[in-house]
Z-matrix of the N, CA and C atoms (Angstrom, degrees):
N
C 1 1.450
C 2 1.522 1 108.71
N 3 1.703 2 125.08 1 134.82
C 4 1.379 3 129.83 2 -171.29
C 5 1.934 4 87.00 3 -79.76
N 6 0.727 5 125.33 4 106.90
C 7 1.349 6 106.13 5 156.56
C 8 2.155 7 119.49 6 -100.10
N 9 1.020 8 83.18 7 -8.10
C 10 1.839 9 82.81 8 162.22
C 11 1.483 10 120.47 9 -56.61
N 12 1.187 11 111.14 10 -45.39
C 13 1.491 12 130.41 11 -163.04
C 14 1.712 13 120.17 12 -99.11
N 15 1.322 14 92.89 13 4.02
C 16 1.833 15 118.69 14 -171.11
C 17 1.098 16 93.16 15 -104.57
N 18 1.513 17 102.75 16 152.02
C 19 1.505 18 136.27 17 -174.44
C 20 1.889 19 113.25 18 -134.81
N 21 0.928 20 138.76 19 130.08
C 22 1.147 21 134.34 20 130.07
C 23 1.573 22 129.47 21 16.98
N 24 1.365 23 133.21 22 66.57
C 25 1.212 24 100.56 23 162.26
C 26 1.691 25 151.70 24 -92.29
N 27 1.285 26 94.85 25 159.54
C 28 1.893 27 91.63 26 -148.55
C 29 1.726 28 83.65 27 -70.92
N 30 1.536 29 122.19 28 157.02
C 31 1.053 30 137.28 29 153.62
C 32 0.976 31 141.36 30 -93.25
N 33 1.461 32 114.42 31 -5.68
C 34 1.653 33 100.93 32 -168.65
C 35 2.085 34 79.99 33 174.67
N 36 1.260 35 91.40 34 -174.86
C 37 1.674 36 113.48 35 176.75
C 38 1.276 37 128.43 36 -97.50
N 39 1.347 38 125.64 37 96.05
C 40 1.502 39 127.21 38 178.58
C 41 1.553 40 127.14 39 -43.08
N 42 1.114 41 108.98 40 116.15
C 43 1.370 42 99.24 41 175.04
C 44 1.841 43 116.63 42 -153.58
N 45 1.124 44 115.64 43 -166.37
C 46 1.772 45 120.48 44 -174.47
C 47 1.369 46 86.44 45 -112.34
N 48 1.648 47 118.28 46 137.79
C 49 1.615 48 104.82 47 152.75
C 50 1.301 49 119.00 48 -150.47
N 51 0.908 50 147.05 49 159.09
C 52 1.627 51 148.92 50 -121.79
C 53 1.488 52 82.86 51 -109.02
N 54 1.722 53 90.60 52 117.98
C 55 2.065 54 95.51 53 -177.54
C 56 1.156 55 115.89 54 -57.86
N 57 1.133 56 110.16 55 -23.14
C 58 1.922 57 111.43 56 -176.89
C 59 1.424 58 103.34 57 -79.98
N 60 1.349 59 120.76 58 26.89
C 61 1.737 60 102.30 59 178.06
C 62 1.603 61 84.95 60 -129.91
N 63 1.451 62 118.85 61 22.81
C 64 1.593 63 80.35 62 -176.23
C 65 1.354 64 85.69 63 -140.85
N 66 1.367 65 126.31 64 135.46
C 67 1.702 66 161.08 65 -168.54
C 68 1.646 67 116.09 66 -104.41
N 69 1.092 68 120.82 67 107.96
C 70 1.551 69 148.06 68 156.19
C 71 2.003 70 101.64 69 -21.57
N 72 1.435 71 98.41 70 101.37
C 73 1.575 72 92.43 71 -176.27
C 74 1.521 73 104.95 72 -47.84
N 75 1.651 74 105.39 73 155.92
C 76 1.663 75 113.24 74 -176.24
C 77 1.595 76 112.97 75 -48.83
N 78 1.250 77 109.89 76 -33.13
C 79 1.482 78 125.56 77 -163.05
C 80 1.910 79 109.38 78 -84.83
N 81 1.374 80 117.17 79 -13.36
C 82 1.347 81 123.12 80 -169.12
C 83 1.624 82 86.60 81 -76.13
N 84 1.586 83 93.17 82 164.17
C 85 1.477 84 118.21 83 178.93
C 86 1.252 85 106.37 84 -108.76
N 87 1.390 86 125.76 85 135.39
C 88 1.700 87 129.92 86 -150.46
C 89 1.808 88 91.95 87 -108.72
N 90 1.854 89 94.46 88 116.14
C 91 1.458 90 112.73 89 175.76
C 92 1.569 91 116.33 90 -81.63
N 93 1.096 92 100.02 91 128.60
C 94 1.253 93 121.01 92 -179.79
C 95 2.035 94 95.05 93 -63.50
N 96 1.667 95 101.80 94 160.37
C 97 1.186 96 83.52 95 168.70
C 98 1.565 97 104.00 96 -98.39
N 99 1.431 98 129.63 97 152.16
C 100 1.783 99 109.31 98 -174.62
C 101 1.960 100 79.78 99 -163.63
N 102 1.735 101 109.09 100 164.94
C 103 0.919 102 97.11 101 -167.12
C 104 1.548 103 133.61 102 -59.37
N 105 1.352 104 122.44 103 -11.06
C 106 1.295 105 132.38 104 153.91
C 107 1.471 106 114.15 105 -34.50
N 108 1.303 107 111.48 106 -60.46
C 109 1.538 108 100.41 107 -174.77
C 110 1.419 109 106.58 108 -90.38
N 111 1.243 110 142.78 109 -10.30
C 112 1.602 111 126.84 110 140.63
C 113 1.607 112 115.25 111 -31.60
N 114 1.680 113 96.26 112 -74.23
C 115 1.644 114 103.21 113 179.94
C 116 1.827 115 113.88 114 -26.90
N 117 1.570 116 100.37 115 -61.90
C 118 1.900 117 98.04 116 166.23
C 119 0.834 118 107.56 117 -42.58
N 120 1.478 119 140.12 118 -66.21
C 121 1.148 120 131.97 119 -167.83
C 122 1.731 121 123.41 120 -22.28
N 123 1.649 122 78.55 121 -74.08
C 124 1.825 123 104.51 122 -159.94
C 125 1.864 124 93.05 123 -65.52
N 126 1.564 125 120.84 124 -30.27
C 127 1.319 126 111.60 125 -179.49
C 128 1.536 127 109.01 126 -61.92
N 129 1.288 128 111.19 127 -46.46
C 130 1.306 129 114.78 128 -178.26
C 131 1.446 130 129.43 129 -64.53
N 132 1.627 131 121.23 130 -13.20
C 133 1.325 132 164.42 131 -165.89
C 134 1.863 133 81.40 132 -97.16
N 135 1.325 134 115.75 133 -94.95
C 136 1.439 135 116.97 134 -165.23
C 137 1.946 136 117.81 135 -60.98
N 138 1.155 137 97.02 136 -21.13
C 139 1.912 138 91.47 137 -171.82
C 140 1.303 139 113.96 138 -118.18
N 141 1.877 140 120.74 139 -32.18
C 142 1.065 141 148.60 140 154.81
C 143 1.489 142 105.14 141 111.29
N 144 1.956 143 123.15 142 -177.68
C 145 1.630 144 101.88 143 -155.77
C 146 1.725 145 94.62 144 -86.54
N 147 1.178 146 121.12 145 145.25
C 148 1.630 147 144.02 146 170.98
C 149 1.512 148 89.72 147 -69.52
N 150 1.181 149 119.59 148 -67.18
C 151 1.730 150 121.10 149 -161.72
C 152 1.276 151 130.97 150 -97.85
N 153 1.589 152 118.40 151 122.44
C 154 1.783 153 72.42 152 -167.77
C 155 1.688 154 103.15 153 -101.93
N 156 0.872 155 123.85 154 -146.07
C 157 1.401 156 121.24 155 -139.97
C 158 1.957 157 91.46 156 -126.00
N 159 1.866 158 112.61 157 132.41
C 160 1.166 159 109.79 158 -146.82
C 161 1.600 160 92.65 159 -105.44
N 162 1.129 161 139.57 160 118.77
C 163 1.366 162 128.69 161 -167.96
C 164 1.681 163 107.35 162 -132.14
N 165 1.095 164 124.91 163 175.44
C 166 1.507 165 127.33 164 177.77
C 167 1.431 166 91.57 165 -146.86
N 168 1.624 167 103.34 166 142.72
C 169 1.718 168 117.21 167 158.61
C 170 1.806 169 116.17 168 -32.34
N 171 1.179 170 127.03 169 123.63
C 172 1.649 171 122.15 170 -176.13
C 173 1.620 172 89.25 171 -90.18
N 174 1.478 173 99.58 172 136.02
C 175 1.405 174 115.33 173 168.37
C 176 1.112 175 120.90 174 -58.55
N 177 1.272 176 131.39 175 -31.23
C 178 1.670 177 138.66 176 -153.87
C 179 1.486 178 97.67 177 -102.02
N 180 1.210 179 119.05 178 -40.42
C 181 1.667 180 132.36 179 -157.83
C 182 1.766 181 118.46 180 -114.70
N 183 1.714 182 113.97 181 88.63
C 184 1.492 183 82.30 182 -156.09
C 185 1.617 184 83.09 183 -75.34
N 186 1.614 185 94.14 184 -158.69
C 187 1.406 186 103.41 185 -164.87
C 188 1.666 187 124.06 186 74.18
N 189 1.202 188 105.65 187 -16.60
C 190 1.553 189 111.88 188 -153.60
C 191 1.864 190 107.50 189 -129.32
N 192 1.426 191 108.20 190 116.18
C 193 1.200 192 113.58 191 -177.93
C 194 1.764 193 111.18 192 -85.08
N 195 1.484 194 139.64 193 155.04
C 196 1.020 195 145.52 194 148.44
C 197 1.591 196 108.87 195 -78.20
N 198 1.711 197 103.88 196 128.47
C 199 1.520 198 98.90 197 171.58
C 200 2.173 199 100.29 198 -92.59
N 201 1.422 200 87.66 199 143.18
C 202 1.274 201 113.95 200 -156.57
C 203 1.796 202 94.56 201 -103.77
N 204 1.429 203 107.00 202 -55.17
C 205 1.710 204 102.61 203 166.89
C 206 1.779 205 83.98 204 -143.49
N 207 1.720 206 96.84 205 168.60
C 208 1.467 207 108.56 206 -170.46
C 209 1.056 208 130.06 207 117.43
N 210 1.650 209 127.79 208 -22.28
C 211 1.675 210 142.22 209 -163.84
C 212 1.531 211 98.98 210 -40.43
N 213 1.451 212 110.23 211 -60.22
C 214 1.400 213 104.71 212 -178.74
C 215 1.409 214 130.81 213 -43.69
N 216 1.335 215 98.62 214 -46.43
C 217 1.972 216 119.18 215 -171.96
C 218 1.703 217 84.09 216 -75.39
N 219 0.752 218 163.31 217 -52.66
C 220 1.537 219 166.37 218 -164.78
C 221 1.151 220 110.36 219 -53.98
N 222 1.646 221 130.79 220 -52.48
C 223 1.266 222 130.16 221 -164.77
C 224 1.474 223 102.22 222 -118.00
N 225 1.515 224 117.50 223 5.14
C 226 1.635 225 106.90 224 153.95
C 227 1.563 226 108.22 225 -92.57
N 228 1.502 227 117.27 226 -29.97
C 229 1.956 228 114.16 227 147.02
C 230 1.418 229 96.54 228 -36.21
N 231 0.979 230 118.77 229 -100.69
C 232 1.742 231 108.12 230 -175.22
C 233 1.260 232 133.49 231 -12.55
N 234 1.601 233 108.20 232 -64.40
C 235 1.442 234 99.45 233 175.37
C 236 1.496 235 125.15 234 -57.18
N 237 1.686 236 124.81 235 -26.24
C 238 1.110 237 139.88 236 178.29
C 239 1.178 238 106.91 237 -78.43
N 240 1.622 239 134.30 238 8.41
C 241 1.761 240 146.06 239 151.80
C 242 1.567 241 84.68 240 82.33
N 243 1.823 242 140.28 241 -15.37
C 244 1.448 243 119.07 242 179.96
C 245 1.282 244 117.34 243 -25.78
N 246 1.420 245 109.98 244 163.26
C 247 1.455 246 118.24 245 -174.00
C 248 1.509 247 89.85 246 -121.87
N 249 0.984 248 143.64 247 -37.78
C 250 1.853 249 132.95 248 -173.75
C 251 1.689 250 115.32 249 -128.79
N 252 1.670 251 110.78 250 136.68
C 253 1.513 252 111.62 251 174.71
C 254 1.234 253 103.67 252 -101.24
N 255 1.419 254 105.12 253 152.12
C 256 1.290 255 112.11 254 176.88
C 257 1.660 256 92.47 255 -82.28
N 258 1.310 257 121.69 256 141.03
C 259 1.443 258 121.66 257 -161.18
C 260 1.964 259 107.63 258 -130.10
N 261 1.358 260 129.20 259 143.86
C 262 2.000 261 107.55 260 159.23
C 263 2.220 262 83.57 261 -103.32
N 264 1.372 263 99.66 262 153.37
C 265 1.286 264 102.31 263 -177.87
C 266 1.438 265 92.16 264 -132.15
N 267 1.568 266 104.80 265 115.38
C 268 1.847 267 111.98 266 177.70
C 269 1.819 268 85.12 267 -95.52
N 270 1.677 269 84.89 268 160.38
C 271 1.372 270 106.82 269 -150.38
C 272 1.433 271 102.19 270 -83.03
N 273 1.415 272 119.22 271 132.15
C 274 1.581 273 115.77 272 164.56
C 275 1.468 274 129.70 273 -29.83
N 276 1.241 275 108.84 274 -23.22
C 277 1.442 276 108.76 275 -170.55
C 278 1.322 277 94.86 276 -87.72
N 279 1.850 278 130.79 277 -17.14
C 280 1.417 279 111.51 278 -165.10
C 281 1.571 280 123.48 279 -74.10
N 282 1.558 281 158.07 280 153.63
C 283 1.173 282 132.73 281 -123.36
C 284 1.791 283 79.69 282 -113.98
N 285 1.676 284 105.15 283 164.91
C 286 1.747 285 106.81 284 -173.42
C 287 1.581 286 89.33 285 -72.70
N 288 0.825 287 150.61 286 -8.41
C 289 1.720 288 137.68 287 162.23
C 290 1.794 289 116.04 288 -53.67
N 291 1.452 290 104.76 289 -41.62
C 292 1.050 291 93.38 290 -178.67
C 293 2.000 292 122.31 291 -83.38
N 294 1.684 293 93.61 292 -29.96
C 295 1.778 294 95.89 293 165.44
C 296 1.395 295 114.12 294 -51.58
N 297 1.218 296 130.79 295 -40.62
C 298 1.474 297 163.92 296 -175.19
C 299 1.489 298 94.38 297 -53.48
N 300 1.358 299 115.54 298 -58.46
C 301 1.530 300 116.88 299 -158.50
C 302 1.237 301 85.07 300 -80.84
N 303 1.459 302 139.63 301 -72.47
C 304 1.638 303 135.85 302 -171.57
C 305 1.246 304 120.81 303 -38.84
N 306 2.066 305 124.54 304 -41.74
C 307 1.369 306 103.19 305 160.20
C 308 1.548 307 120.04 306 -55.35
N 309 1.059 308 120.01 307 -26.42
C 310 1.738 309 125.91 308 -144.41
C 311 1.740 310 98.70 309 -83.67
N 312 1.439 311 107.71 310 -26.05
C 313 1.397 312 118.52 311 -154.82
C 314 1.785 313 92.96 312 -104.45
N 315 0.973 314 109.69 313 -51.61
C 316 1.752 315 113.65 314 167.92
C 317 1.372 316 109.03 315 -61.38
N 318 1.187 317 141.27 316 -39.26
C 319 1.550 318 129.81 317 -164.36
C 320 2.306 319 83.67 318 -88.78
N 321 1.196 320 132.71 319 -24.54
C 322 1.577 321 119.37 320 -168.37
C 323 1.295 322 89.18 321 -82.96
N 324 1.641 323 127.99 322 -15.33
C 325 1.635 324 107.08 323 176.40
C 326 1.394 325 131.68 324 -90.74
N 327 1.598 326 93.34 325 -11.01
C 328 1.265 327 101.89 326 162.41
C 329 1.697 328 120.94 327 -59.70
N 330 1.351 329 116.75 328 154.13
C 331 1.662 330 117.91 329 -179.84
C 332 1.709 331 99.63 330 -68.28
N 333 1.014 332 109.24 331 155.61
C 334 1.556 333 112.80 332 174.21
C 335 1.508 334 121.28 333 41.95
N 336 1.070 335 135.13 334 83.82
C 337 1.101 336 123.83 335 -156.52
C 338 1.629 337 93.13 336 -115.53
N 339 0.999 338 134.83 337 133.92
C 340 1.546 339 137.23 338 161.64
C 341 1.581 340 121.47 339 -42.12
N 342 1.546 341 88.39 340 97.95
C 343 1.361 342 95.76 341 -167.45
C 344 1.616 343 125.39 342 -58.80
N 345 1.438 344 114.16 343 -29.27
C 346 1.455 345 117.41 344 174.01
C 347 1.891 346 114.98 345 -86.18
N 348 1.129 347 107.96 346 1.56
C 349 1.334 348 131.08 347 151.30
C 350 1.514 349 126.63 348 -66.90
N 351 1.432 350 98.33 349 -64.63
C 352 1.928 351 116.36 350 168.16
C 353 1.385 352 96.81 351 -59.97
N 354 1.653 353 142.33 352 -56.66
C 355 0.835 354 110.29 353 173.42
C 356 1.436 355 154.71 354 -64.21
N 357 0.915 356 115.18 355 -17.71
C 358 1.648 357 142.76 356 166.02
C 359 1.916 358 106.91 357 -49.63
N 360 1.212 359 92.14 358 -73.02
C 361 1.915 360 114.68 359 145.43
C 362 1.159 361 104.69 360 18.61
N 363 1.518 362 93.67 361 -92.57
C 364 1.550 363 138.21 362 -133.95
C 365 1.662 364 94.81 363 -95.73
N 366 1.198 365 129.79 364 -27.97
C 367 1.547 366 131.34 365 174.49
C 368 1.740 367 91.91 366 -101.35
N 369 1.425 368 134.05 367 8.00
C 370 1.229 369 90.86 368 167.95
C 371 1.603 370 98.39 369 -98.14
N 372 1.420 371 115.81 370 -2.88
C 373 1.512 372 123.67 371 -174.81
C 374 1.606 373 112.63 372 -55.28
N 375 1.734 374 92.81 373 -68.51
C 376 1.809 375 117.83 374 160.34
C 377 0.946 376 126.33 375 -28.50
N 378 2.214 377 115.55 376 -32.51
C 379 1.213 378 99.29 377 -171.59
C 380 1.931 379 99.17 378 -116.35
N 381 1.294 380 111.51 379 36.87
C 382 1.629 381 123.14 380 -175.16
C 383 1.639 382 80.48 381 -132.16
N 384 1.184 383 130.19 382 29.02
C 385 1.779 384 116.97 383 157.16
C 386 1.366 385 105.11 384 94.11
N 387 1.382 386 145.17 385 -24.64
C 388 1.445 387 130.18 386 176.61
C 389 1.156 388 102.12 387 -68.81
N 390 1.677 389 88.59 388 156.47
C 391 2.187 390 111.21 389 -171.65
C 392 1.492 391 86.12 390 -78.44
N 393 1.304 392 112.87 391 -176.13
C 394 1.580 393 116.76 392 157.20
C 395 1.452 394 105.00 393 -82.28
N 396 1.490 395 123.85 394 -38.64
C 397 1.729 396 113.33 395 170.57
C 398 1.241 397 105.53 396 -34.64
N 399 1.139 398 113.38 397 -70.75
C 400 2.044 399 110.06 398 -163.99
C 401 1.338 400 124.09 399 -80.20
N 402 1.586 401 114.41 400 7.31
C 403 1.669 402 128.98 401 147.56
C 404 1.621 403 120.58 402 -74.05
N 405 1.424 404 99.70 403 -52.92
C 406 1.525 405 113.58 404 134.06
C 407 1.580 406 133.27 405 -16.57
N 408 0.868 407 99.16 406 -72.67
C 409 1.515 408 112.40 407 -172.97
C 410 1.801 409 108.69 408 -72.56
N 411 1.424 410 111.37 409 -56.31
C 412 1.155 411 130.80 410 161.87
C 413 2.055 412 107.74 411 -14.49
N 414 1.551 413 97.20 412 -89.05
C 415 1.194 414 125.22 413 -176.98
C 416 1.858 415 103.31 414 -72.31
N 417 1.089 416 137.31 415 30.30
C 418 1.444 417 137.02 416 170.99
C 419 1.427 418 95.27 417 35.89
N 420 1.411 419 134.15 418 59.76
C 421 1.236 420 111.76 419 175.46
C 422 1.600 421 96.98 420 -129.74
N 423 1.769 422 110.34 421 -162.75
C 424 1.948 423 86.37 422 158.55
C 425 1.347 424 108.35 423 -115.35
N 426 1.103 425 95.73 424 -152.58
C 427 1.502 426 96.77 425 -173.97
C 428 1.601 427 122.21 426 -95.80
N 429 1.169 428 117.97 427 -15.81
C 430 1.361 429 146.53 428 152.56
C 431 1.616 430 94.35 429 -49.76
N 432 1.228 431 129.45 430 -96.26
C 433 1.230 432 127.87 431 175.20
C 434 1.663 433 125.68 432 -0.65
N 435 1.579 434 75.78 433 -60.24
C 436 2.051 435 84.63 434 -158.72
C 437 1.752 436 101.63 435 -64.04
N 438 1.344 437 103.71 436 -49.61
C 439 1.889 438 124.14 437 168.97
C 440 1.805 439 90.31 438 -24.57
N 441 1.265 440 106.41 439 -87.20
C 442 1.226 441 105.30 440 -173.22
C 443 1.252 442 118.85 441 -51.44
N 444 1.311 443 126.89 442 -43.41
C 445 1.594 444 108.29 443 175.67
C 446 1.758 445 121.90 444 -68.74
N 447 1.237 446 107.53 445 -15.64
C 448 1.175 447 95.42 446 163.33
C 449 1.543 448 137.76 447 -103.15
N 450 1.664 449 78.30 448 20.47
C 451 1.967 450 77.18 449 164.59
C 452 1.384 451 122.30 450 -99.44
N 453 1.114 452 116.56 451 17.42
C 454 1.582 453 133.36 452 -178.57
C 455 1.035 454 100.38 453 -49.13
């Protein structure tokens, strides 16, 4: 990979959006609030949010985005009573493989990531049509890797 000559690519459209319009994909695991998500809180309170929160138009609900990565940063907005997230919004037309790949690829950059979690992930990718090369490629990992992580 040239990475000298690489840039960033943008994903989606920046914008503010009214926290009450945006819904915890079906598939997220529902966080308790416990002092972890205080700590977000008060970090987000003292330094303000680093990320903003990656959502797509929900098919079923107009008005209403699916959060894609973010659950956490979302409902410590909440606890902090905010009224708007700073949001990137990938485009309705893009296919659920690719929301799919952006949680999958954001939760492996996180430190420690729950490995029988990542794996689940990573075979639901395999089984929505990606090779293991371009799960691979995806996640900077190899392909040896991913094999093994998804035999968990």
């Amino acid at each position: 990979m040239n990475m000298k000559n690489s840039s960033p690519r943008i994903i989606g459209k920046h914008t503010n959006l009214v926290l009450d319009s945006l819904i915890p994909r079906k598939s997220n695991i529902k966080i308790k609030e416990d002092d972890h998500l205080r700590g977000l809180a008060t970090s987000i309170t003292e330094v303000g949010l680093i990320y903003p929160i990656i959502v797509k138009p929900d098919a079923e609900q107009e008005g209403f985005y699916r959060i894609i990565v973010g659950q956490r940063r979302w409902q410590a907005l909440k606890l902090l009573k905010m009224k708007f997230a700073p949001c990137i919004v990938i485009s309705a037309n893009e296919h659920d493989g690719k929301a799919q790949a952006i949680h999958v690829v954001e939760n492996h950059q996180r430190k420690n990531p729950d490995p029988f979690e990542e794996a689940g992930a990573l075979r639901g990718l395999l089984n929505n049509g990606l090779e293991l090369e371009a799960v691979a490629r995806l996640l900077g990992s190899s392909r040896a890797w991913v094999s093994r992580r998804v035999s968990f």
